[in-house]
N, C-alpha and C positions, 0 to 999 in steps of 0.2 A: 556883482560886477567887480574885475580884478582893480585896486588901486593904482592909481597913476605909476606908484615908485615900482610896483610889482612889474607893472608892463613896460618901463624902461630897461630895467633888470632883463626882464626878459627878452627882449630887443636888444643886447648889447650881446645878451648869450648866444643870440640867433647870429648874429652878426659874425663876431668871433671866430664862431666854429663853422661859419662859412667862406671866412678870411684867407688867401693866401697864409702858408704857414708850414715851418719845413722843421728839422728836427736834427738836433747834432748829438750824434753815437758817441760815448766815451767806454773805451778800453782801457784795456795796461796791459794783460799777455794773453797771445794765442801759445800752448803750452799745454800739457798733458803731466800732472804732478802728481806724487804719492798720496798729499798735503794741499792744500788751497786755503788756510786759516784765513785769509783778507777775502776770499771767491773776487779773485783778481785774475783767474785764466779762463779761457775760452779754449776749449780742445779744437787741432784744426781740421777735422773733421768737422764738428759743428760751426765752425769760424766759416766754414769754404760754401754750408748752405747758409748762411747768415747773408754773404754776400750774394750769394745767387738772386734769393729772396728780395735782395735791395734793387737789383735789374729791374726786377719783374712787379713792384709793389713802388718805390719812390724813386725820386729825379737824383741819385749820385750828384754831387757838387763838392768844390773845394772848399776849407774853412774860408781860405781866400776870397773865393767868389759869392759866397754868403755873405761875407761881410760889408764887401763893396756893393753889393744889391741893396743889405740893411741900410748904409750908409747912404746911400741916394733913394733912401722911400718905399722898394720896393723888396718881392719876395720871390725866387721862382717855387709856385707851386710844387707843392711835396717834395722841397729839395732836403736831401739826406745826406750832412756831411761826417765821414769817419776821422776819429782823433784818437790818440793811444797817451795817456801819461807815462812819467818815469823815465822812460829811454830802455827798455828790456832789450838784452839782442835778440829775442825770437822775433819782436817786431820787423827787422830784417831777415831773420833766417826764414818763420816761418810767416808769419803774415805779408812782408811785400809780393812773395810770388803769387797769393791769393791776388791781393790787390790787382794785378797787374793782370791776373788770366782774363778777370772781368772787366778791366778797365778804369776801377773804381779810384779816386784819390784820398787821400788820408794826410794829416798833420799829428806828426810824434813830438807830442813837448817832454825836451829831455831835460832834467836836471844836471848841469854841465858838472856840477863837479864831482857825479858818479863814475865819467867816462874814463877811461882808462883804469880805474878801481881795482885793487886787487879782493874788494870786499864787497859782501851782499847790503844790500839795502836793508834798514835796522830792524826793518817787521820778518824780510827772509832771514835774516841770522838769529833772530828771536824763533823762530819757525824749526832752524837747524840745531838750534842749540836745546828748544825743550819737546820738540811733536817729532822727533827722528827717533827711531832707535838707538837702545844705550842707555848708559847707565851713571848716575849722576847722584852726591851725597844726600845725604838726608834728610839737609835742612839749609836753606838757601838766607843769608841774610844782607842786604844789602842799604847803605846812604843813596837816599836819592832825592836831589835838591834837598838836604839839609836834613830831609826824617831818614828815621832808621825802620826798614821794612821788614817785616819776617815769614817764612812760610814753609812748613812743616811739607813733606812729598809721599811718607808714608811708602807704602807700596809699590808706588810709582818711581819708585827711587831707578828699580830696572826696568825699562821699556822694552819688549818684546816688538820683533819683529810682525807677529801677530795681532800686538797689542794698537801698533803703529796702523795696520791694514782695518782693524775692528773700526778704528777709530778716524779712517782717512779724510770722509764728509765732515767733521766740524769744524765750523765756522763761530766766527765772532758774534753774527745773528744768533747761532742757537742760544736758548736760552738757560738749559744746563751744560754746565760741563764736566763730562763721564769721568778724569782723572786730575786731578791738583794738578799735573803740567799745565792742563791746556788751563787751567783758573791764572796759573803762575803768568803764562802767555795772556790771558786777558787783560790783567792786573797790572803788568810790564809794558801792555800797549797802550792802556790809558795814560798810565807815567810817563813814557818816555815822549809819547806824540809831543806834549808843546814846550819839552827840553831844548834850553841852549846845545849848538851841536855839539861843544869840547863836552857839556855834561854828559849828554846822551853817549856820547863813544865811550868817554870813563864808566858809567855804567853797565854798558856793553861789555867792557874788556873786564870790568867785576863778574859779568854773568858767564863769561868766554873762560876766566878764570877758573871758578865755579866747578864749571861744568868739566876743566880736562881740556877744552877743546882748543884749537889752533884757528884763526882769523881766514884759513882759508877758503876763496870763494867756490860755491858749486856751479861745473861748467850750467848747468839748466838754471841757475836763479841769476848770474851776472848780466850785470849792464852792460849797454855798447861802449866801442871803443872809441876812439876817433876817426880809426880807418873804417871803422862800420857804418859809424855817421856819415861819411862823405859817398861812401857805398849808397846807405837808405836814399840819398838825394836825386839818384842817377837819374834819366828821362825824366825829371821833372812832378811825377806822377805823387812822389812823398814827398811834404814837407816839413820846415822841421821849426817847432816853434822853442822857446825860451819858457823854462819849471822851476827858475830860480838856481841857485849856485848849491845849497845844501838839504832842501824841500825841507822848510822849517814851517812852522805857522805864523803868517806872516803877521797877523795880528797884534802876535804875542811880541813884538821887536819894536823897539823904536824906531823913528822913521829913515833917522841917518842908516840903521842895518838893512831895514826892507830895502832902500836905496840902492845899497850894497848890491845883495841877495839879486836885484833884479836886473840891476844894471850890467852888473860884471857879469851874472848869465847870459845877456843877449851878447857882447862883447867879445866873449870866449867862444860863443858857438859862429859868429859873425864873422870872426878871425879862422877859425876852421873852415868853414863853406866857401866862404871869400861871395858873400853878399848876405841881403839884408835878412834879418829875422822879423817878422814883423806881427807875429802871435805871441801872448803868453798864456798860460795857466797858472790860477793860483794853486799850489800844494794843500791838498785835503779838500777844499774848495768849496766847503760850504758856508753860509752868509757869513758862520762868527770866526772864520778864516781869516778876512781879511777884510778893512775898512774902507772907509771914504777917503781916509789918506792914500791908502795901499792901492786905490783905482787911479788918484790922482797924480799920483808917482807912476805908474802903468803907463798914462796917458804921457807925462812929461817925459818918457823916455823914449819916446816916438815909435810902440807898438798901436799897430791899426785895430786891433782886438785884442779882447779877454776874454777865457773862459772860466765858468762857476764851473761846482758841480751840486748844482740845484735842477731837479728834474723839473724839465716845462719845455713844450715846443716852443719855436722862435715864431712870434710876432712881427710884422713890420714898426710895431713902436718897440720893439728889446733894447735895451741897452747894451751897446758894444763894447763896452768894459766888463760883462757879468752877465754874457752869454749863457741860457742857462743847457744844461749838455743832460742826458738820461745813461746810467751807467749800464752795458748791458754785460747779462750775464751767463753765462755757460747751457743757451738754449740750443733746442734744435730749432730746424729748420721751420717744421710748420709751430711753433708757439711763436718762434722770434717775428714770424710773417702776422701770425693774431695780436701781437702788440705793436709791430710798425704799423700796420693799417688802421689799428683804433687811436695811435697817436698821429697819424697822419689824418686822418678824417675822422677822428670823434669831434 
């Protein structure tokens, strides 16, 4: 006979997964690249049956109306809200007209003080600078935070056009990597993620050095503008939440900078729209991202939500500081339908 704790357990499992319970999408680009080292795009080909999919499989909702459901106790069954980090322009160029053919809504948390930018975000210029074709000295050495790094290129020193295409699928999940660049690119992303920002650019403009290369951005990898943002907002359908002012790790700051960091992002984009921002996301967004301080500075700055980026469907008991979001990735149409549906009703 099953033990009491067994049959409680199990009774809460049963319960659960028959609970109201709905699932928030996290993006960052609908896009078509040489390169995808973060597997941060979604081709919009696959992006347009992605949405089709979400018609015909879950309940469309705004982060908005998810929340305020959360916040009064309840859920609407299989509600599916779309959210994009970063602030990319394809989110408007090519993802709004998606959004829009179906109807769906979506919230873009931008990092405000990307916009207007004449430069990529530090993981695309890492991207431009060693997984592009071209050709770069032989021995890269660099300070960073205080150590001195070193790393031999070998062969790789010329990247081949060919070289570049052999090699367009990997990613930071693979587990080898075919030429010292992309190790270089590995090695350079651990580093710089939880750098103060003036280090991280000094850095930057060390490897920019380096390499030959000039600071400028490529039209396919920059941020929105400001007249883009007020664009994404039109009809109401997008909205646009607050990613912090530099997408730092907010953990890693004392509390007076997270402050900073979060406050002056809803401010500046608040000042653009000409009303309120009332979402945030934490940058990276996983639990050691950001603290109990970092939710209570969220809260005191009178955003209505927050999102993780911790995969779990939404609950009616979730926390609305640490929303958890599922990142999706470069599916078609019928896989993306076999995992909304088993996240939706497993």
């Amino acid at each position: 006979m099953p033990k009491p704790g067994k049959l409680h357990r199990a009774a809460l499992l049963l319960t659960k997964r028959f609970a109201p319970k709905g699932v928030i999408l996290l993006y960052h680009r609908v896009a078509e690249l040489l390169s995808d080292p973060q597997l941060l795009c979604v081709t919009p080909q696959h992006f347009a049956e992605q949405v089709e999919v979400l018609r015909q499989v879950g309940h469309p909702t705004s982060l908005r109306q998810l929340a305020l459901a959360l916040r009064d106790g309840w859920l609407p069954r299989w509600g599916v809200a779309v959210t994009f980090d970063d602030g990319y322009a394809d989110n408007l160029h090519n993802a709004r007209p998606l959004l829009e053919r179906y109807g769906i809504p979506g919230t873009v948390f931008v990092a405000s003080g990307s916009l207007d930018e004449s430069r990529e975000f530090w993981w695309d210029e890492l991207d431009r600078l060693l997984l592009q074709p071209g050709t770069v000295p032989g021995t890269l050495h660099l300070t960073i935070n205080g150590s001195i790094r070193h790393w031999e290129l070998g062969a790789a020193v010329r990247y081949t056009e060919d070289a570049a295409r052999e090699h367009r699928r990997w990613n930071v999940l693979e587990q080898v990597d075919p030429t010292p660049r992309q190790e270089i690119y590995r090695s350079l992303c651990r580093c710089l993620r939880p750098l103060p920002v003036e280090e991280r650019r000094k850095v930057l403009e060390d490897v920019r050095r380096w390499a030959g290369a000039d600071p400028a951005c490529r039209t396919t990898h920059r941020p929105l503008s400001v007249a883009e943002v007020t664009r994404l907002v039109r009809g109401e359908l997008i909205d646009v939440g607050a990613h912090t002012v530099n997408h730092p790790v907010l953990s890693s700051l004392p509390a007076g900078e997270q402050r900073r960091e979060i406050r002056t992002s809803k401010a500046h984009l608040e000042d653009i729209l000409g009303r309120p921002v009332a979402s945030f996301a934490y940058p990276y967004g996983t639990r050691s991202d950001y603290t109990e301080e970092t939710m209570a500075i969220v809260r005191e700055s009178g955003f209505a939500c927050a999102c993780s980026n911790v995969p779990d469907a939404i609950w009616k008991d979730a926390d609305g500081f640490q929303l958890p979001r599922i990142v999706i990735r470069d599916w078609d149409g019928e896989e993306f339908a076999r995992r909304l549906t088993g996240w939706l009703r497993g």
